[in-house]
C-alpha positions, 0 to 999 in steps of 0.5 A: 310144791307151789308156794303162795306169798302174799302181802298182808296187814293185819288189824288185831282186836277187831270185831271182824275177824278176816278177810277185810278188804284189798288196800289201793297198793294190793296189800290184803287186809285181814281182822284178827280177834286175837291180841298182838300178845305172845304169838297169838294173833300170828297163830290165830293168822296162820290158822285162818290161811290154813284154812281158807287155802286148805292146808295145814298150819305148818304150810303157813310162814310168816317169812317178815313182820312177824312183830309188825302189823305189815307181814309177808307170809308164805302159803305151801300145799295149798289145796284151793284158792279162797274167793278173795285170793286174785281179786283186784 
């Protein structure tokens, strides 16, 4: 099974949840609704990965940064590559 890892920060409480943009060092940017309160905007992260890469949420790990805005997450299963994924 192929495993996606991807470098991202994450912008909790932002009225534009997802994709935001690519930063100059290719960390991926990403708006979360949610507040960095008791797991949920890593839960809501999780979900939106699933999502867009269409696999499960069990398919997404927060491998680092799980209490960080800076986090290291691993994709598994993933059955398409959203349009964002590879762009520089």
């Amino acid at each position: 099974m192929t495993r996606i890892v991807l470098d991202l920060k994450v912008v909790p409480r932002s009225s534009r949840p997802g994709y935001l943009g690519r930063m100059a060092d290719g960390t991926l940017r990403f708006g979360l609704s949610s507040p960095p309160v008791d797991g949920k905007a890593n839960r809501e992260l999780a979900e939106m990965l699933a999502e867009a890469f269409g696999t499960r949420r069990s398919g997404v790990e927060i491998l680092s940064g799980s209490a960080s805005r800076r986090k290291r997450v691993a994709v598994a299963g993933a059955t398409r590559r959203p349009g964002w994924y590879g762009r520089s």
